[in-house]
KEDOLUM-82058 format. One record per atom (N, C-alpha, C): z, y, x; residue number from 1. Coordinates in pm, whole numbers, padded with zeros to 5 digits. Example, Ala and Ser with C-alpha at 12.3 -4.5 7.8 and 13.67 -1.06 7.14 Angstrom:
BEGIN
      zz      yy      xx  drendo
   00780  -00569   01319       1
   00780  -00450   01230       1
   00780  -00330   01320       1
   00708  -00225   01285       2
   00714  -00106   01367       2
   00787   00003   01290       2
END
This chain:
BEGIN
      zz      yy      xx  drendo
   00121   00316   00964       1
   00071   00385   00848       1
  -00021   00292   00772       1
  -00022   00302   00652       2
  -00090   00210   00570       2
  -00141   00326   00451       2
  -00241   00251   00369       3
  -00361   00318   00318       3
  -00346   00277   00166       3
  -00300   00374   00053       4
  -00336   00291  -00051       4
  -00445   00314  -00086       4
  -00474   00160  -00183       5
  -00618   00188  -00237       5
  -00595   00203  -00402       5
  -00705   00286  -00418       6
  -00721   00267  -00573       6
  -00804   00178  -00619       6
  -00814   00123  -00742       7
  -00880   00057  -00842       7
  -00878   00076  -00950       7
  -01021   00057  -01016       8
  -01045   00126  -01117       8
  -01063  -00005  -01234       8
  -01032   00006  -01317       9
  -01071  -00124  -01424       9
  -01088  -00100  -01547       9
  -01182  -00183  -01634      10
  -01226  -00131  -01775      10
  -01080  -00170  -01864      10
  -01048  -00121  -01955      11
  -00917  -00183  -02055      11
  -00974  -00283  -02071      11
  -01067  -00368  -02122      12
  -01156  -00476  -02161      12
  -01090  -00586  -02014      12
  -01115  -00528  -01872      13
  -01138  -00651  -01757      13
  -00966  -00622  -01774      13
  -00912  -00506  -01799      14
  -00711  -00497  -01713      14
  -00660  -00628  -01866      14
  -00740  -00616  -01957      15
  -00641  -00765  -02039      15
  -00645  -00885  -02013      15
  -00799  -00872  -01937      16
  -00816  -01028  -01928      16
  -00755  -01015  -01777      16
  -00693  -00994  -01670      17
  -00656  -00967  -01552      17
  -00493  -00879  -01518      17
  -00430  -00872  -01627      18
  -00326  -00813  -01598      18
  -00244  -00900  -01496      18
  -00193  -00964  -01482      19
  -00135  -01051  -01358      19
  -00188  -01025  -01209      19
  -00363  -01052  -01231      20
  -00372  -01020  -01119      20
  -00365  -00861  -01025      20
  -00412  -00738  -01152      21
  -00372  -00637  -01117      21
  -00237  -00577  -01102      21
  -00122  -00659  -01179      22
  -00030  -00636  -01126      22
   00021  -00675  -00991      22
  -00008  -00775  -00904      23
  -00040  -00829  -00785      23
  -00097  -00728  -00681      23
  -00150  -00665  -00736      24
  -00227  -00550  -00641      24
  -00143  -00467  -00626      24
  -00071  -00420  -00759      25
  -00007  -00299  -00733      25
   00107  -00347  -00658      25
   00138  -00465  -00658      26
   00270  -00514  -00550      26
   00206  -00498  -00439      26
   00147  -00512  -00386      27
   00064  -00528  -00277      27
   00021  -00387  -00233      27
   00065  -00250  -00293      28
   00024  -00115  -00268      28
  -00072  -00026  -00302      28
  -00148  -00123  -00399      29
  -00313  -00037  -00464      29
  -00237   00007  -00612      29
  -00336   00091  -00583      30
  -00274   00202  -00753      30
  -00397   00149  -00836      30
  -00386   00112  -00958      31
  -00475   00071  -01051      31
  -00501   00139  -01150      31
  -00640   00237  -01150      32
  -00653   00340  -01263      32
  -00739   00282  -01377      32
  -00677   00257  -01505      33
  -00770   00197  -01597      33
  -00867   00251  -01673      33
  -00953   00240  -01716      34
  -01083   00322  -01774      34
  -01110   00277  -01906      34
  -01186   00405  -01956      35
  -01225   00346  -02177      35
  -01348   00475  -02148      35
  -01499   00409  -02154      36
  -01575   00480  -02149      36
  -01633   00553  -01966      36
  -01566   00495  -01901      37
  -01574   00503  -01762      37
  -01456   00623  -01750      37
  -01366   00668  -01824      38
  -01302   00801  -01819      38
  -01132   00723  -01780      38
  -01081   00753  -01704      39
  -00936   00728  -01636      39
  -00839   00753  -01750      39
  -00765   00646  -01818      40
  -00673   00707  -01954      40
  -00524   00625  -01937      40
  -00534   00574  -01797      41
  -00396   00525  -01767      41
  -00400   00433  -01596      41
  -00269   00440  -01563      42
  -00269   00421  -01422      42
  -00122   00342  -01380      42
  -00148   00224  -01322      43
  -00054   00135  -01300      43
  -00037   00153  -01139      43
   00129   00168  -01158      44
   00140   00220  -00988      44
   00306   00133  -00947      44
   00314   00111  -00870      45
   00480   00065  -00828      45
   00560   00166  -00898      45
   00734   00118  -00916      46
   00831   00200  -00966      46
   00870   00270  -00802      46
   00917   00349  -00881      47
   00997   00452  -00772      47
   01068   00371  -00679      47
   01081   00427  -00528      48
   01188   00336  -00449      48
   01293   00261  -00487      48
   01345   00348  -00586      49
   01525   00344  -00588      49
   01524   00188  -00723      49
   01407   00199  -00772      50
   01395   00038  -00884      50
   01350  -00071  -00802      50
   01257  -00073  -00671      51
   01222  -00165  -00579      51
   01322  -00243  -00520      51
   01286  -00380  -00506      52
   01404  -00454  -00426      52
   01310  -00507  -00281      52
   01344  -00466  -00163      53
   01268  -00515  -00051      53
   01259  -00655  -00074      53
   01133  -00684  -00016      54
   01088  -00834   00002      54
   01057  -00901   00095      54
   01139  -00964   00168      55
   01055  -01044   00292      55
   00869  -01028   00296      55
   00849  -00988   00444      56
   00744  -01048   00411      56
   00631  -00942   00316      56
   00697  -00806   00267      57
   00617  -00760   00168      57
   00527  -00642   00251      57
   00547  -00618   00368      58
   00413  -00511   00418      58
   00339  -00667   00564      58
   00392  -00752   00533      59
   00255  -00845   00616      59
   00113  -00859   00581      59
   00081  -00820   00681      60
  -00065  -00798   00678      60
  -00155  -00629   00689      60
  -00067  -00541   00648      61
   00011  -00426   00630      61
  -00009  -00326   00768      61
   00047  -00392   00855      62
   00149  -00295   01001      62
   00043  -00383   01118      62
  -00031  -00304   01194      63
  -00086  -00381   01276      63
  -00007  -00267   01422      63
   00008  -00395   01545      64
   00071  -00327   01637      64
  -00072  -00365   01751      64
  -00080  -00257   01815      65
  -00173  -00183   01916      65
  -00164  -00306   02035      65
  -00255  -00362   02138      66
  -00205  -00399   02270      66
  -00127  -00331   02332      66
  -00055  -00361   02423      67
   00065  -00242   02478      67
   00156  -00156   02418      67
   00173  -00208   02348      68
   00246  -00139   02222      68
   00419  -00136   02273      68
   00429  -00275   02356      69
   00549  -00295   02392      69
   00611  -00260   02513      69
   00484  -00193   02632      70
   00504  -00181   02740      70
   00572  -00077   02730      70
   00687  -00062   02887      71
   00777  -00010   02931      71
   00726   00133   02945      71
   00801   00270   02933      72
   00750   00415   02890      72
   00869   00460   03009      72
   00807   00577   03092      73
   00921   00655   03195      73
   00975   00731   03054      73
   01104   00790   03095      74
   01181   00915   03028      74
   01103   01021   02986      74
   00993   01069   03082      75
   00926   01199   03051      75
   00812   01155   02954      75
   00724   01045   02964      76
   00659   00991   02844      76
   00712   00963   02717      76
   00840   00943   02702      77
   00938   00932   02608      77
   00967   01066   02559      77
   00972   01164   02634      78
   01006   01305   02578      78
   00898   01422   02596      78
   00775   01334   02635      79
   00631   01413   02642      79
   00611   01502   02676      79
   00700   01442   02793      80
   00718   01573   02919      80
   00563   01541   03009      80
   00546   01640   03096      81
   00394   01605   03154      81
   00492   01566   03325      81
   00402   01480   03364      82
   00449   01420   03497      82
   00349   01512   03657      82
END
């Protein structure tokens, strides 16, 4: 499970920074832009079905637990009680 973040940016900082906020939103943060501190537009990824997977694009992303890989009986598998 992964966490998006928001960000908030003045129209003034998203012109001088559009590249890099678009970078973010590749990266999974939703970018809400501001005029007066008030939210009047919001840069977010396209829908699944316009996305092209990317190598490499949830690294850093997915962290796996110690033991994550160890061997499980049948009834731990079906959370059965032993």
């Amino acid at each position: 499970m992964y966490m998006i973040l928001n960000m908030e940016v003045s129209i003034a900082k998203a012109e001088n920074r559009l590249p890099a906020l678009i970078r973010a939103v590749e990266s999974g943060e939703q970018v809400v832009i501001t005029s007066d501190g008030r939210p009047v537009a919001q840069l977010v990824a396209p829908p699944p079905e316009h996305r092209k997977a990317r190598f490499g694009g949830m690294k850093g992303r997915i962290r796996l637990l110690p033991g994550w890989d160890e061997p499980i009986t049948e009834e731990e598998l079906l959370g059965e009680k032993s």
